[in-house]
C-alpha positions, -999 to 999 in steps of 0.1 A, spaced: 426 0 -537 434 -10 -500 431 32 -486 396 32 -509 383 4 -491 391 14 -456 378 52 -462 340 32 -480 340 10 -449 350 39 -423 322 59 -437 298 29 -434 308 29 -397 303 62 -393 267 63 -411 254 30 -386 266 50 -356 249 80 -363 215 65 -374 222 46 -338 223 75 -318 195 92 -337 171 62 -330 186 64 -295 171 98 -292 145 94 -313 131 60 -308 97 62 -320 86 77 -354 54 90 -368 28 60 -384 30 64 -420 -8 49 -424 -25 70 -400 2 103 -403 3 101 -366 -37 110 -357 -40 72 -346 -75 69 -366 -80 67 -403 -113 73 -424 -137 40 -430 -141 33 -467 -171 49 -475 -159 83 -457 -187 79 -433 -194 75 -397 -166 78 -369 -129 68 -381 -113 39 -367 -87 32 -348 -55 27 -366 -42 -10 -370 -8 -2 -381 -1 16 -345 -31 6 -326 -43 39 -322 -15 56 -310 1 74 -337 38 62 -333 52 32 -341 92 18 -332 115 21 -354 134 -8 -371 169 -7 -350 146 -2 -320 126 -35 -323 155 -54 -329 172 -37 -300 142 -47 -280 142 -87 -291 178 -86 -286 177 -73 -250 146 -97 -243 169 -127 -250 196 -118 -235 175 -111 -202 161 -147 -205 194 -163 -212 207 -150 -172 179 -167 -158 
């Protein structure tokens, strides 16, 4: 039971450091609303598209760990002060 344990939460490790170092790399990941063109279609399908409000036009948006990275270095950097 103990070994079984120690192998489910070794592999747990192992899975939260790799999707850290991916979003490392990779911090920013296509929008899902816009597909990464930054503009979507009005509702009748007419006139210009506008801008996306998901990613505010840019196409990419953070991903999760990232944000939280982000608001976690924030307040740390206000704490020193």
């Amino acid at each position: 039971m103990v070994p079984l344990m120690l192998t489910a939460i070794g592999i747990l490790i192992l899975i939260t450091l790799s999707y850290r170092s991916r979003v490392r790399r990779h911090p920013f990941k296509t929008c899902r609303r816009c597909g990464g063109y930054g503009r979507v279609p009005t509702r009748t399908g007419r006139g210009r598209p506008k801008a996306c409000r998901k990613c505010d036009g840019h196409g990419i948006r953070p991903r999760a760990w990232r944000s939280s990275a982000n608001r976690a270095r924030t307040i740390a950097r206000d704490a020193k002060r």
